[in-house]
DRENZA-714792 format. One record per residue: chain; x, y, z of N, C-alpha, C in turn. Coordinates in Angstrom, 2 decimals. Each point is the difference from the previous one (the first is absolute). Example, Ala and Ser with C-alpha at 12.3 -4.5 7.8 and 13.67 -1.06 7.14 Angstrom:
chain, nc1, nc2, nc3, cac1, cac2, cac3, cc1, cc2, cc3
A, 13.19, -5.69, 7.80, -0.89, 1.19, 0.00, 0.90, 1.20, 0.00
A, -0.35, 1.05, -0.72, 0.82, 1.19, 0.06, -0.77, 1.09, 0.73
***
This chain:
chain, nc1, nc2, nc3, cac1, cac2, cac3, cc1, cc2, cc3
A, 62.99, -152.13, -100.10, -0.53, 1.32, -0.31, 0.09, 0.26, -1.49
A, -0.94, 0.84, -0.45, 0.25, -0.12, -1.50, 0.90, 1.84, 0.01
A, 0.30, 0.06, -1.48, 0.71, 0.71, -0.13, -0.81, 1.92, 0.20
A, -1.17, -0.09, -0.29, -0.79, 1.21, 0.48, 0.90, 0.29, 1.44
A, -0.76, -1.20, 0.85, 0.13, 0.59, 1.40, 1.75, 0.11, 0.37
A, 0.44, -0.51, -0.99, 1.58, -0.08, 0.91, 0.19, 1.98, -0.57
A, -0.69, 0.01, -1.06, 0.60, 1.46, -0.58, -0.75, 1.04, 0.85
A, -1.09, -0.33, 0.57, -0.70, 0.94, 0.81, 0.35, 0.03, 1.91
A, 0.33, -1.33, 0.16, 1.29, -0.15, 1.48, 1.03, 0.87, -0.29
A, 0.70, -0.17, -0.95, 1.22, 1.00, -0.40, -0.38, 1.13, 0.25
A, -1.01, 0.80, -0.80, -0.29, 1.36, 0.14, -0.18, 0.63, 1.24
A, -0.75, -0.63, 1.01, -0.88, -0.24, 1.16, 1.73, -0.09, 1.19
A, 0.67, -0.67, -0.37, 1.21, 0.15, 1.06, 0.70, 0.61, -0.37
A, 0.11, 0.93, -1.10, 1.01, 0.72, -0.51, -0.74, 1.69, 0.26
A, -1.05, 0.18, -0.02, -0.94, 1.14, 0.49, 0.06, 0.18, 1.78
A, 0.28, -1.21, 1.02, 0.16, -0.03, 0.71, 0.97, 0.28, 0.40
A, 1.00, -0.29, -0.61, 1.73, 0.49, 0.45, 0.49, 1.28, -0.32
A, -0.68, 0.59, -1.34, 0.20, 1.58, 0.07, -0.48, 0.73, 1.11
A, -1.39, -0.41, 0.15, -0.61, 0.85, 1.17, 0.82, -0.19, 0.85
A, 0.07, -1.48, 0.71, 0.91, 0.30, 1.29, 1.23, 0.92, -0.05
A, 0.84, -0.11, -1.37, 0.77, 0.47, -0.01, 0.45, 1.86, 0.23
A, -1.19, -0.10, -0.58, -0.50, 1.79, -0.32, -0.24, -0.13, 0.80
A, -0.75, 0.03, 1.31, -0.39, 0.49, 1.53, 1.35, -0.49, 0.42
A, 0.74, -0.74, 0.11, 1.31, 0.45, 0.79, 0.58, 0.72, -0.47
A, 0.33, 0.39, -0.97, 0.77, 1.45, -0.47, -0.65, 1.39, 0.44
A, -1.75, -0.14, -0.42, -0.21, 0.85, 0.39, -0.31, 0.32, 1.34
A, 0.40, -0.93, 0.67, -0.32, 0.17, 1.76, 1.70, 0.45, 1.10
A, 1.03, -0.47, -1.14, 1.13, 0.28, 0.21, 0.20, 1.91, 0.73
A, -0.68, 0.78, -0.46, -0.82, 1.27, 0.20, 0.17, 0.22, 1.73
A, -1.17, -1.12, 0.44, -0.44, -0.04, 1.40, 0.95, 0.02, 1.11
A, 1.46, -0.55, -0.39, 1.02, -0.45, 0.56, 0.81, 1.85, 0.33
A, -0.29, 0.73, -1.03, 0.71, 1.32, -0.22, -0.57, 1.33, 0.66
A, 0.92, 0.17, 0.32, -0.13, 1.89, 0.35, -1.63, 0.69, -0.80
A, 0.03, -0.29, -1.06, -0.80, 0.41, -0.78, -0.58, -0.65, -0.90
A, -1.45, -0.61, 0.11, -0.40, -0.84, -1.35, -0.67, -0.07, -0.81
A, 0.00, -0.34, -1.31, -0.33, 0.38, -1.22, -1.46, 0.76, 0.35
A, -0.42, 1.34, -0.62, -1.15, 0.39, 0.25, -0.15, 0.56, -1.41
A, -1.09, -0.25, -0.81, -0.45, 0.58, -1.10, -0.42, 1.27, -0.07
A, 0.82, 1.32, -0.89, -0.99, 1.30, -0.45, -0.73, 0.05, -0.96
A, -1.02, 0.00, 0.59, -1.46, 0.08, -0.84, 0.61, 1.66, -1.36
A, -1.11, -0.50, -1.01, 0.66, 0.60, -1.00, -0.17, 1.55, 0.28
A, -1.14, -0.01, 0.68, -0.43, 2.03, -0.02, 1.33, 0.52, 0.83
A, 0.53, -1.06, 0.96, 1.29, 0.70, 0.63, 1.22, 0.17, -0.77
A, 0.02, -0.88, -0.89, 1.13, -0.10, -1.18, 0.05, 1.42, -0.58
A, -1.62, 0.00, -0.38, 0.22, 1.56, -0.92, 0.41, 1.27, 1.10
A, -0.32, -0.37, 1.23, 0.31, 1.46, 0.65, 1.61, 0.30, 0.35
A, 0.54, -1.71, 0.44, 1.08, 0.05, 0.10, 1.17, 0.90, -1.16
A, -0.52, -0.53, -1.28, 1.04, 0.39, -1.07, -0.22, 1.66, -0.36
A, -1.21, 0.23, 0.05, -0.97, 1.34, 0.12, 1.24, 1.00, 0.66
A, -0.29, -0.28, 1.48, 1.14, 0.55, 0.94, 1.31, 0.29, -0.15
A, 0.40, -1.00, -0.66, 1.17, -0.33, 0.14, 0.78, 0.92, -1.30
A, -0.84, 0.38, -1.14, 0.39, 0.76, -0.76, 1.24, -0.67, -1.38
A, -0.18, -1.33, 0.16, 0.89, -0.74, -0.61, 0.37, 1.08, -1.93
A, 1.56, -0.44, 0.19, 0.63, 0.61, -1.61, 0.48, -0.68, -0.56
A, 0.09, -0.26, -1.31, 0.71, -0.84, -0.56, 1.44, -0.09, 0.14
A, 0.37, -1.49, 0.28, 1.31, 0.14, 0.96, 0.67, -0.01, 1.07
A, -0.88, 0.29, 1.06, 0.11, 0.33, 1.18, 0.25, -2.28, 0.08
A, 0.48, 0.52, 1.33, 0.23, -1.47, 1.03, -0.57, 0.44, 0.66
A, -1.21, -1.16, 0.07, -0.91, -0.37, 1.17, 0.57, -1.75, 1.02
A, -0.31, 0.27, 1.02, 0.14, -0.88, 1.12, -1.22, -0.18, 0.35
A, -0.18, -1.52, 0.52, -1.50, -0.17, 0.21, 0.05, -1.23, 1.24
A, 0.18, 0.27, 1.03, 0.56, -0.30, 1.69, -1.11, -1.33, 0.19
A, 0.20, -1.44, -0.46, -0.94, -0.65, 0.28, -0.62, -0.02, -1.48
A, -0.06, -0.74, -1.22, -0.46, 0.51, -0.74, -1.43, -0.96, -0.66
A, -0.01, -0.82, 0.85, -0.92, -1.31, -0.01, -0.04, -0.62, -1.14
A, -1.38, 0.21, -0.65, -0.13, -0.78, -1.63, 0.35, 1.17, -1.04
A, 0.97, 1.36, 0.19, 0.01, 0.80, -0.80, -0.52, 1.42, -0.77
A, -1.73, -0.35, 0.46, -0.62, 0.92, -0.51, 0.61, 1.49, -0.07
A, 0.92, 0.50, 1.03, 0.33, 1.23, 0.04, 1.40, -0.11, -1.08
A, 0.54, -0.73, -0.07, 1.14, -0.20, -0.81, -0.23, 0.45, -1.23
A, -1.77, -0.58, -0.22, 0.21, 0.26, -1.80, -0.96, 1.17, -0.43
A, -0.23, 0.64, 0.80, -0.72, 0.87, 0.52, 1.12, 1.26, -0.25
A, 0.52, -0.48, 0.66, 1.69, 1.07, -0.37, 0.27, -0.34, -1.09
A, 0.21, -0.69, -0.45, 0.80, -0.29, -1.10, -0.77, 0.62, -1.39
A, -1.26, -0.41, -0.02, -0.82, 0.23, -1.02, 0.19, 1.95, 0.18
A, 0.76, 0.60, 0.83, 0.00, 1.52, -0.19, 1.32, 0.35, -0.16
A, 0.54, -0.93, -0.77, 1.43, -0.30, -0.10, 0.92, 0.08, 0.71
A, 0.35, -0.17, 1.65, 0.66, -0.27, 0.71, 0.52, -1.38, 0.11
A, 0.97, 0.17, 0.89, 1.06, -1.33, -0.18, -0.56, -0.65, 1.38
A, -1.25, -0.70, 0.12, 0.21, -0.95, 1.73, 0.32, -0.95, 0.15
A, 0.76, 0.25, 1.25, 0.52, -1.16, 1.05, -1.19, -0.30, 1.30
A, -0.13, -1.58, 0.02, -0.59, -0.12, 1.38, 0.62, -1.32, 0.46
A, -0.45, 0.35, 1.26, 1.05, -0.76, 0.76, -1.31, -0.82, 0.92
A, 0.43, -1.18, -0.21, -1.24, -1.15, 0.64, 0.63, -1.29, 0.28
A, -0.17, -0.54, 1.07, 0.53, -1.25, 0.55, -0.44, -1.56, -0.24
A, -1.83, 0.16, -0.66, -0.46, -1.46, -0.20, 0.18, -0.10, -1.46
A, 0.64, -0.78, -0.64, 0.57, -0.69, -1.05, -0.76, -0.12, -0.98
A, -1.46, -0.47, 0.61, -1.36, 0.16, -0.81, 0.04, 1.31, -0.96
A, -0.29, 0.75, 1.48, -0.29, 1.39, -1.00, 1.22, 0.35, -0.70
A, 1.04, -0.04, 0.11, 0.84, 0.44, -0.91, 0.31, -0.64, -1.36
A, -0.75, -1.17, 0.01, -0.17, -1.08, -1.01, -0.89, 0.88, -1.09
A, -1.31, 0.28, 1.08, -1.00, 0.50, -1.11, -0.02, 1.19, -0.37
A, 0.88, 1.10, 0.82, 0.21, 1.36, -0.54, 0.84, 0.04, -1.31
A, 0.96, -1.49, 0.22, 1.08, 0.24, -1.13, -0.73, -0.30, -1.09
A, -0.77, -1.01, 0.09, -0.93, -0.77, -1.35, -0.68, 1.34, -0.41
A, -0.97, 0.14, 1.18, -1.17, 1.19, -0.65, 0.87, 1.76, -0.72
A, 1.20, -0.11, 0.28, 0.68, 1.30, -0.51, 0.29, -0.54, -1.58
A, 0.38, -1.24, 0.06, 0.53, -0.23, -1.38, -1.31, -0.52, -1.12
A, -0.89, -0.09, 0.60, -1.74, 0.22, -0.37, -0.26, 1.06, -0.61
A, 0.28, 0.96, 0.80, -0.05, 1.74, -0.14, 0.91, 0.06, -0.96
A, 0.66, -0.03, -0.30, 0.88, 0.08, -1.17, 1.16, 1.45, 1.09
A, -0.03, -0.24, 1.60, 0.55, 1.22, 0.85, 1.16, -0.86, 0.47
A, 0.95, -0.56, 0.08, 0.80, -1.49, -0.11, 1.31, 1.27, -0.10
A, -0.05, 0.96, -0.64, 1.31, 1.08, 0.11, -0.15, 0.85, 0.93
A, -0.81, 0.27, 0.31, -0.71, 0.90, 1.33, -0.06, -0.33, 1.09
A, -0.14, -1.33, 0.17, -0.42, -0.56, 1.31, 1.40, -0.67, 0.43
A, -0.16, -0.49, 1.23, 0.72, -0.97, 0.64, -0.07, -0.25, 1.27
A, -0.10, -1.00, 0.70, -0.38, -0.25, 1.17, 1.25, -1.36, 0.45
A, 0.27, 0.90, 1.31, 1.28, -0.71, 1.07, -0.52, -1.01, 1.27
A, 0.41, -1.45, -0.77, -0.75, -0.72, 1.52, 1.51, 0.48, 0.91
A, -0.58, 1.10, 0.90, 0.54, 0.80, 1.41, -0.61, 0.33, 0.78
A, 0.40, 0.36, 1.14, -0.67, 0.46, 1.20, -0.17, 1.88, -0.54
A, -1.33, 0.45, 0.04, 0.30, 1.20, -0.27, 0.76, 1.24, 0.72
A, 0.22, -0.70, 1.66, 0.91, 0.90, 0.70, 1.01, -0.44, -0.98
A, 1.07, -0.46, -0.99, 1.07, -0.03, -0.18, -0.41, 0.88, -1.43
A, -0.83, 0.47, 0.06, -0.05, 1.09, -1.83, 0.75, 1.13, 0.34
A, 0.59, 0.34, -1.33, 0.56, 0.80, -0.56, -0.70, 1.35, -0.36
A, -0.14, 0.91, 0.71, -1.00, 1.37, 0.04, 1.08, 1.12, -0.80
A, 0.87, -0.21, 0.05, 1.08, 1.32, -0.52, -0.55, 0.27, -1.12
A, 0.01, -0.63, -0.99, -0.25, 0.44, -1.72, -1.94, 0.32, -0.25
A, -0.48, -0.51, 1.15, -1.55, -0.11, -0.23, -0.35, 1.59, 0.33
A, -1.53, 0.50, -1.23, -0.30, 1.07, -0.11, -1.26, -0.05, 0.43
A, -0.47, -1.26, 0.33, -1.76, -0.07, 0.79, 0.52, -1.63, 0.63
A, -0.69, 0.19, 1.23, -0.07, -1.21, 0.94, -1.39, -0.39, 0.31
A, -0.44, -1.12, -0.10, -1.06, -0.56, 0.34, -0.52, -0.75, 1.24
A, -0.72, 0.35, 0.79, 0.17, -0.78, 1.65, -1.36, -0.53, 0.17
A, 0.03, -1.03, 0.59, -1.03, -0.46, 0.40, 0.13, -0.50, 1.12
A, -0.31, 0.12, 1.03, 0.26, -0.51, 1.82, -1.23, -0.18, 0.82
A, 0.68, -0.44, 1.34, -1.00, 0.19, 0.68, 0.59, 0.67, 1.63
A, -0.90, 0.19, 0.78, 0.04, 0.80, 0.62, 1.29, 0.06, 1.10
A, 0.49, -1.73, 0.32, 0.93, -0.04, 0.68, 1.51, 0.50, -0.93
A, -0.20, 0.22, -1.38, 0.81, 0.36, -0.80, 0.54, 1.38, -0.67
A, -0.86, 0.43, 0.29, 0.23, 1.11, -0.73, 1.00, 0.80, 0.99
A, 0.50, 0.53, 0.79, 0.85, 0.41, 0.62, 1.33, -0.61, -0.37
A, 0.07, -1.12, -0.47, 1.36, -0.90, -0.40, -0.67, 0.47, -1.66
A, -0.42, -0.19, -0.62, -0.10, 1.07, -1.75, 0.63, 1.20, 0.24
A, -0.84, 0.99, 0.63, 0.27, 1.57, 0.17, 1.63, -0.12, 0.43
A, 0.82, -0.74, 0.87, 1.21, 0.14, -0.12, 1.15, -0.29, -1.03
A, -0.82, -1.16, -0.73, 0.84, -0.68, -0.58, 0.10, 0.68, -1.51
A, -1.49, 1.15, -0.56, -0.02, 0.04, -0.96, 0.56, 1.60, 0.20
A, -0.24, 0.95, 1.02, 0.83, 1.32, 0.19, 1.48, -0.27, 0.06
A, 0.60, -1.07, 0.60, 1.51, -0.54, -0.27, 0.49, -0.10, -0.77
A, -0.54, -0.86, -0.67, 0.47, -0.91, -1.40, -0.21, 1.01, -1.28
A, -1.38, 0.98, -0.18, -0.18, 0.57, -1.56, 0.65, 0.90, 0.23
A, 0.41, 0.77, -1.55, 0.33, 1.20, -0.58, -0.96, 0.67, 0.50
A, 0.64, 1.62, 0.43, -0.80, 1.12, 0.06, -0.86, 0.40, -1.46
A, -1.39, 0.22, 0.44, -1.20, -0.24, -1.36, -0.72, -0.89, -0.12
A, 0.62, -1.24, 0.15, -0.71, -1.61, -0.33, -1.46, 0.34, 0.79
A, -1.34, -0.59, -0.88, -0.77, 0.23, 0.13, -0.86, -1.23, 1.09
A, -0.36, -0.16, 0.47, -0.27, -1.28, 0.73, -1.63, -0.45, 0.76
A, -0.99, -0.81, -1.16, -0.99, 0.03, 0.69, -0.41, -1.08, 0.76
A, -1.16, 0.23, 0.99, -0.42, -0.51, 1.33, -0.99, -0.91, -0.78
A, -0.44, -1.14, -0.10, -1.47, -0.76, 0.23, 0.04, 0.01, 1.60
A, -1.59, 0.93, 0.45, 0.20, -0.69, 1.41, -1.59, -0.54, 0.51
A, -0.45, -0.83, -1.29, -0.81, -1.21, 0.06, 0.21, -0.52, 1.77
A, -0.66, 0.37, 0.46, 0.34, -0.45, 1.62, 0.91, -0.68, 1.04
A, 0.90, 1.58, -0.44, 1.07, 0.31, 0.49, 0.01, 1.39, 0.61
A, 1.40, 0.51, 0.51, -0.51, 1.15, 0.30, 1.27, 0.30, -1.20
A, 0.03, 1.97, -0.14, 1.25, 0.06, -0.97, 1.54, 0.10, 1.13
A, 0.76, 0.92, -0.94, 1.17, 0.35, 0.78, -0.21, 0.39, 1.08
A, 0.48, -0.03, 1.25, -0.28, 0.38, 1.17, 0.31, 1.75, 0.17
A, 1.36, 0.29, -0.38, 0.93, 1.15, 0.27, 0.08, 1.22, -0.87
A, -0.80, -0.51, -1.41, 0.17, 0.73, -1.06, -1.62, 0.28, -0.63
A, 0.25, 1.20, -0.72, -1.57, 0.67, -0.51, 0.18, -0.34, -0.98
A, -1.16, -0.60, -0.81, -0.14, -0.64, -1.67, -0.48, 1.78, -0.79
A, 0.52, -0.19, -0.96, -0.34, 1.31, -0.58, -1.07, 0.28, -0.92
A, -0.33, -1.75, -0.26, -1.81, 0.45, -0.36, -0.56, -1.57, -0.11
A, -1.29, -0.27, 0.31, -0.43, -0.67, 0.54, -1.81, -0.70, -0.79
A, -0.07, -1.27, -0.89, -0.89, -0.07, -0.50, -0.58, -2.06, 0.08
A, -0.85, 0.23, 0.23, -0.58, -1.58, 0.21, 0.53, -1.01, 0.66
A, 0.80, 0.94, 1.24, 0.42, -1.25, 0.65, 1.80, 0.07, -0.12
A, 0.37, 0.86, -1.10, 1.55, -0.27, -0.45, 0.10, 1.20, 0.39
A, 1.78, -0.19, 0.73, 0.32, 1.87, 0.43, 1.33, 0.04, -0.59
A, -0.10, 1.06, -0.83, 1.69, 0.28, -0.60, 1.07, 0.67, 1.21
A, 1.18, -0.26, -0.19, 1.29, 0.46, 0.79, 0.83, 0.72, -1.06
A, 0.95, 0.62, 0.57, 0.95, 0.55, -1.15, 1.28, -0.03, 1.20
A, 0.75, -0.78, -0.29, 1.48, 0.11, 1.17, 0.79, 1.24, -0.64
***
């Protein structure tokens, strides 16, 4: 073989092994309670919209996938945490925050997000689905401070079962515990 093709075999099996690699991480998802689902950006803006973010505040972001809501917060100067289980994404939230130059703002816990820490958080971020949300609505009226602000994506889902959102826009419904 001459040296072209050995450099273009290289490329060619080395393009192949990321992919595979990247679809098992990102399929790692399928295995879980909950798996990776992308918010489209118009929901981003309604989410943070809602949510009323201040500079400062701790945000929690329940599932936090590739980030987008993280820096989303952050860029309104809040401190977020998200909590995500495939390694991938927490790979690329950490890269893409320190991209952002949001690397002080951000941070993301490879954890199970039932094991987050809600006490200090001043907005919660949820994303579920329908067999779930009844295990959210308990876990996040338990766990937060009285005030903590807490919004719904319920992208086809339903919301909290037990509780009235106190205002309600594109799909996202705010809570106030």
């Amino acid at each position: 073989m001459t040296f072209v093709a050995l450099i273009i075999l290289f490329i060619v099996i080395s393009l192949l092994i990321f992919m595979i690699a990247s679809f098992a991480l990102f399929s790692v998802g399928l295995f879980f309670e909950l798996p990776y689902v992308a918010t489209d950006a118009e929901k981003v803006k309604t989410i943070i919209k809602l949510s009323n973010i201040k500079k400062g505040e701790r945000i929690v972001d329940l599932g936090s996938g590739d980030g987008r809501l993280l820096y989303a917060a952050a860029q309104k100067g809040a401190y977020a945490i998200g909590y995500e289980l495939n390694p991938l994404l927490v790979i690329i939230t950490m890269i893409h925050a320190n991209l952002k130059n949001l690397s002080n703002n951000v941070l993301v816990k490879k954890q199970s997000l039932w094991e987050a820490d809600l006490k200090t958080a001043d907005v919660v971020f949820v994303y579920g689905r329908k067999h779930t949300m009844k295990r959210f609505e308990d876990f996040i009226y338990k766990n937060c401070k009285k005030g903590t602000r807490v919004t719904v994506n319920s992208d086809k889902t339903i919301t909290f079962p037990n509780k009235k959102p106190i205002s309600k826009e594109n799909g996202i419904y705010l809570y106030k515990v």
